[in-house]
C-alpha positions as CSV (number, residue, x, y, z in Angstrom):
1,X,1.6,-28.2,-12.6
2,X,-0.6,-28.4,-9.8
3,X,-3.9,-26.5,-9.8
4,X,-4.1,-25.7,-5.6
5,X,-5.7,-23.6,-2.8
6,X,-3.4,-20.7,-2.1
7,X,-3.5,-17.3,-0.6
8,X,-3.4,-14.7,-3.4
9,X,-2.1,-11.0,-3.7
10,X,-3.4,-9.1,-6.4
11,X,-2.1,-5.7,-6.5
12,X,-2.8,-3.2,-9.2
13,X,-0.4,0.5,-9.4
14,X,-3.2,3.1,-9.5
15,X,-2.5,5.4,-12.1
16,X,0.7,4.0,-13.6
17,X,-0.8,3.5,-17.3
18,X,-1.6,7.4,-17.2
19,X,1.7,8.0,-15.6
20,X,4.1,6.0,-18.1
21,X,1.7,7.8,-21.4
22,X,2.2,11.4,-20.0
23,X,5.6,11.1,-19.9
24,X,5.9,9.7,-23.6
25,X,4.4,13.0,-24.8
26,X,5.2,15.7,-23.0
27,X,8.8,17.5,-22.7
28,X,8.2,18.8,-19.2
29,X,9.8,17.1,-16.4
30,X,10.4,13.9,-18.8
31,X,14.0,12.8,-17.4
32,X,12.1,13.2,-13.9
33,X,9.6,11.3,-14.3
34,X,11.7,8.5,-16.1
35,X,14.0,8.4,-13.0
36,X,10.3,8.0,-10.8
37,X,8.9,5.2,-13.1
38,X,12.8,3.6,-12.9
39,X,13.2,4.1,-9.4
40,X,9.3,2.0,-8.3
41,X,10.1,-0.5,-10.6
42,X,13.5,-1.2,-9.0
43,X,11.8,-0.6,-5.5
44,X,9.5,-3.1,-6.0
45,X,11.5,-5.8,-8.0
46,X,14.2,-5.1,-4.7
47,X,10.8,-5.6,-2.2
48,X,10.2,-8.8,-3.6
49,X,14.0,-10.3,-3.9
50,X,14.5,-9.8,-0.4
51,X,11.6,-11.5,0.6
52,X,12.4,-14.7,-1.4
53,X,16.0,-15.1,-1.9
54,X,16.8,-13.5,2.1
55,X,13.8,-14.5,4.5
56,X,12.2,-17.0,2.4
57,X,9.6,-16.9,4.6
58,X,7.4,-19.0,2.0
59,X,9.2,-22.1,0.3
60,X,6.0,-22.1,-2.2
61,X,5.6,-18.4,-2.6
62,X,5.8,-17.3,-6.3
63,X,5.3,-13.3,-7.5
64,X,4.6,-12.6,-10.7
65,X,5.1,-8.7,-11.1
66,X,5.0,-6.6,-14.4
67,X,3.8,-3.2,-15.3
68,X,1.3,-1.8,-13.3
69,X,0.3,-5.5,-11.6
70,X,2.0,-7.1,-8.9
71,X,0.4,-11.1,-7.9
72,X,1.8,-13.0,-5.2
73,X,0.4,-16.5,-4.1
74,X,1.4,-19.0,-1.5
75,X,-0.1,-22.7,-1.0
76,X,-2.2,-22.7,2.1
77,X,-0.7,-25.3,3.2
78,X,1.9,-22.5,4.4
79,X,-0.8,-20.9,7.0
80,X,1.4,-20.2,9.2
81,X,3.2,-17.5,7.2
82,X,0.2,-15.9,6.2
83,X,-0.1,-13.2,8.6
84,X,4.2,-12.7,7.8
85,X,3.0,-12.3,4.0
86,X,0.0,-10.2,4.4
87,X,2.7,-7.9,6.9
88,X,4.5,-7.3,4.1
89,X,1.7,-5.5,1.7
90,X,1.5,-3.1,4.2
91,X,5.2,-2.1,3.9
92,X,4.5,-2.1,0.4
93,X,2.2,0.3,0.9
94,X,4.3,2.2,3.0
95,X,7.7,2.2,0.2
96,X,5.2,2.7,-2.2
97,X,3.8,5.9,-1.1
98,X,7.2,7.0,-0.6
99,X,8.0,6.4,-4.2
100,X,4.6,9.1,-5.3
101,X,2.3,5.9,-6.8
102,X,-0.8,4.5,-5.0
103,X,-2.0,1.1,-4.6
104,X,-5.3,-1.0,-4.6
105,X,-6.1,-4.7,-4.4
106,X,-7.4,-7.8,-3.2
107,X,-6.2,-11.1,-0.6
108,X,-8.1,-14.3,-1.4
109,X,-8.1,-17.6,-0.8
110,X,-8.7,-19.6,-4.2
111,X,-8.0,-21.9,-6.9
112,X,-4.7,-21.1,-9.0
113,X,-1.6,-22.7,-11.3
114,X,1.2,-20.6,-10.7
115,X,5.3,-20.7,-11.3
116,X,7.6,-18.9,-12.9
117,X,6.2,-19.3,-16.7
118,X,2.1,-19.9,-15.9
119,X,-0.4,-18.1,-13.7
120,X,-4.5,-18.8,-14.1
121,X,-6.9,-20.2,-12.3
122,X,-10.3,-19.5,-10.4
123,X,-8.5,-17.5,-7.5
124,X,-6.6,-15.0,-10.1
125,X,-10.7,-14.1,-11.4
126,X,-12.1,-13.7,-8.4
127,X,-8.7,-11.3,-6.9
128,X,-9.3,-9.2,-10.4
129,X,-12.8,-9.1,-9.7
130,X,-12.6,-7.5,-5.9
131,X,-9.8,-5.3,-6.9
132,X,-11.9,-3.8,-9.8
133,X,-15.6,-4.0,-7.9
134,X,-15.3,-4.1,-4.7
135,X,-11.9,-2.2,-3.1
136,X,-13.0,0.9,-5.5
137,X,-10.7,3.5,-3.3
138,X,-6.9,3.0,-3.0
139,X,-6.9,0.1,-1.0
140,X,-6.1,-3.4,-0.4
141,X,-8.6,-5.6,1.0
142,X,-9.1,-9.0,2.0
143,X,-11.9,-11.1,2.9
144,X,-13.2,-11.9,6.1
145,X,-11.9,-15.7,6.5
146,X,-8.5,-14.4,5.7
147,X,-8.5,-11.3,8.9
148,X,-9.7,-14.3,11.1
149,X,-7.1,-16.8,10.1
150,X,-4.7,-14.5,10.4
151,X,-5.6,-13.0,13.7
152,X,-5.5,-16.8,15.0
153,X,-2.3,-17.4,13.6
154,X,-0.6,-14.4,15.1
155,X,-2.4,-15.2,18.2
156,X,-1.0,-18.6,18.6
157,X,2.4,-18.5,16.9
158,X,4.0,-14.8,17.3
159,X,3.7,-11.4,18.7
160,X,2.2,-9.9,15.3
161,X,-0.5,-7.3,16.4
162,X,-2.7,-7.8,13.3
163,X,-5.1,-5.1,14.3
164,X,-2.1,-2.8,13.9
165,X,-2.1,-2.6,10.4
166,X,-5.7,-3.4,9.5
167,X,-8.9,-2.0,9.5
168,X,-12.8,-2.8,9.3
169,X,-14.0,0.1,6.9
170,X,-17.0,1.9,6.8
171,X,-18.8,-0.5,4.3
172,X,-17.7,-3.4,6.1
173,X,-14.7,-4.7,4.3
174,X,-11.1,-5.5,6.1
175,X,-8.6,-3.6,4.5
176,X,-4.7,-3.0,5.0
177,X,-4.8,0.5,6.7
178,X,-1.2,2.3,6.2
179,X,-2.1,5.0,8.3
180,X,-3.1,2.7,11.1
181,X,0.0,3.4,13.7
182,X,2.5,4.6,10.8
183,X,5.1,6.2,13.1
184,X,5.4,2.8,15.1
185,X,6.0,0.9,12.1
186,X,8.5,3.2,9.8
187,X,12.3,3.6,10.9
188,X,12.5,7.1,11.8
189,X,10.5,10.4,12.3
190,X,12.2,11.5,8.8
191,X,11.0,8.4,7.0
192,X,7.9,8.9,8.5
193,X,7.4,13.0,8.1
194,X,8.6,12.2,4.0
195,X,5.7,9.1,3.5
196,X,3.4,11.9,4.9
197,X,4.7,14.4,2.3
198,X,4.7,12.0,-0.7
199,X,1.2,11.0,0.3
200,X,0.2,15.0,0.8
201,X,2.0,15.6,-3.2
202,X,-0.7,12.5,-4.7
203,X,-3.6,14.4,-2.9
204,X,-2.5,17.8,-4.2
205,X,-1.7,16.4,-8.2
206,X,-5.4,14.8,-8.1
207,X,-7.9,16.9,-5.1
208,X,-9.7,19.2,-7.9
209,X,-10.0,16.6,-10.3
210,X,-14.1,15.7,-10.4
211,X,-13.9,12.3,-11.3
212,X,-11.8,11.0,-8.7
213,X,-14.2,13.1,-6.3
214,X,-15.1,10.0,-4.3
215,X,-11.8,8.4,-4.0
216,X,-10.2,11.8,-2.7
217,X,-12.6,12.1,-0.5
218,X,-11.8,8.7,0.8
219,X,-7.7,9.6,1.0
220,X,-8.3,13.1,2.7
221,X,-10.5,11.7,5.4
222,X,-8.4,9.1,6.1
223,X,-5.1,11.5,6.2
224,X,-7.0,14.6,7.7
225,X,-7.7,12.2,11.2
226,X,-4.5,10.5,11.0
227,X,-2.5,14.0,11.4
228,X,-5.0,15.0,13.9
229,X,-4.6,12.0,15.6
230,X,-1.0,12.7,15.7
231,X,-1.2,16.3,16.2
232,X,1.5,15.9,19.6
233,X,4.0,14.4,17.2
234,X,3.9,17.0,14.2
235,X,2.7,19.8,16.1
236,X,0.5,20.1,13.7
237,X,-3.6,19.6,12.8
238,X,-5.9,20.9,10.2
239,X,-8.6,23.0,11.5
240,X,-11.1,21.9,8.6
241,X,-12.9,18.8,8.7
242,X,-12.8,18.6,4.9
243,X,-9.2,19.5,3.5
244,X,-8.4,21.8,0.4
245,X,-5.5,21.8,-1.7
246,X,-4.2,24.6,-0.4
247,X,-4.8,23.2,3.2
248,X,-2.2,20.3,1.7
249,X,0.0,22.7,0.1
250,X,0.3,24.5,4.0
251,X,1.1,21.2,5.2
252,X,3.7,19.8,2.9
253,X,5.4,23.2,3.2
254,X,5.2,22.8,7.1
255,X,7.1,19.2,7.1
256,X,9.9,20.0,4.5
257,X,10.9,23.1,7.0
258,X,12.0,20.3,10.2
259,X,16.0,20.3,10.2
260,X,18.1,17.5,11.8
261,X,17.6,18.7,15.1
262,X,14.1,18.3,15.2
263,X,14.0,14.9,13.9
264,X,16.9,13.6,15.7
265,X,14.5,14.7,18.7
266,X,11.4,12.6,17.6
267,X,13.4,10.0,16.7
């Protein structure tokens, strides 16, 4: 077992723990929420087949995924699929969303042993560490060195518009920004109008609850000026800078009333 420099993906299921316990102990809505927990899991154990056994876009790419906690590493000796790997988080993201659970993590470069049956190392540490510290909202980041390696390599080797998909935040940190031109990236309108509502149901379930205050905040910013921003495509814009639940109740009610006419127009 070699103990090498690879990229690492350290995502952690926000909420998940909370998720699986409620529905152990309460009767209401228990066979829904079953078929929710049953239907993530096999989205994301689906994500990850394709990527290795279809595109294998990294011949040293491993995933370790279980529970709430999803790792992936590559050796960096694969650069050039980097930008290919980090590409893929944000359609994570995306199915994700669609599925009702949020995400948050971390992409470092560091030290780490990791096949089918071990995973340790420096790198794993340091991953935990920014997830837990330093990413805070729902959010995957990744460090500086990694945004510039990748914008080189997507530069130089492909048509990958890296600044499509991620963002410099407000306390300096690059992070993988699912909003950032959504509607260019999903399928169709309908996928796209359905992410909005899934996202608009996880802000409604946790808005009023105080101690998630500053990570709502965080979510409702970010999705208030991305419908604004798109307010020509959903004919649609909230009038309030700072959205209520009822202002997201309005909203989810809006987009489940387009029929196929509509959509087949936006498409």
């Amino acid at each position: 077992m070699d103990y090498e420099d690879r990229l690492i993906i350290y995502i952690d299921v926000l909420g998940f723990t909370d998720f699986v316990n409620y529905t152990t102990i309460s009767q209401v809505n228990t066979e829904i929420k079953i078929n929710k927990i049953n239907s993530f899991l096999k989205m994301i154990n689906d994500f990850f087949k394709d990527k290795n056994d279809s595109l294998k876009l990294s011949h040293t790419k491993q995933v370790t995924a279980f529970s709430d906690l999803i790792i992936v590493s590559i050796n960096v000796k694969e650069i050039s699929n980097i930008d290919l790997e980090v590409m893929d988080v944000f359609y994570l993201l995306l199915n994700a969303t669609y599925q009702g659970f949020l995400l948050r993590g971390s992409i470092v470069y560091g030290k780490l042993i990791h096949n089918s049956t071990v995973i340790f190392g420096s790198g794993l540490i340091d991953a935990y560490n920014r997830e837990k510290k330093i990413a805070k909202y729902p959010r995957v980041i990744l460090d500086s060195a990694i945004y510039k390696d990748i914008k080189e390599i997507s530069h130089e080797l492909r048509d990958v518009r890296i600044d499509d998909f991620i963002t410099c935040d407000f306390d300096g940190i690059y992070y993988i920004d699912m909003f950032k031109n959504m509607r260019e990236y999903t399928d169709s309108f309908w996928q796209y109008t359905k992410i909005l509502s899934s996202y608009c149901g996880i802000l409604i379930e946790i808005i009023e609850n105080p101690l998630l205050k500053d990570k709502t905040e965080w979510m409702t910013l970010r999705f208030l000026n991305h419908v604004n921003d798109n307010s020509e495509i959903l004919n649609y814009s909230f009038d309030n800078d700072k959205l209520t639940r009822f202002d997201l109740e309005v909203f989810q009610s809006y987009l489940s009333e387009f029929d196929s006419n509509e959509y087949k127009k936006k498409m």
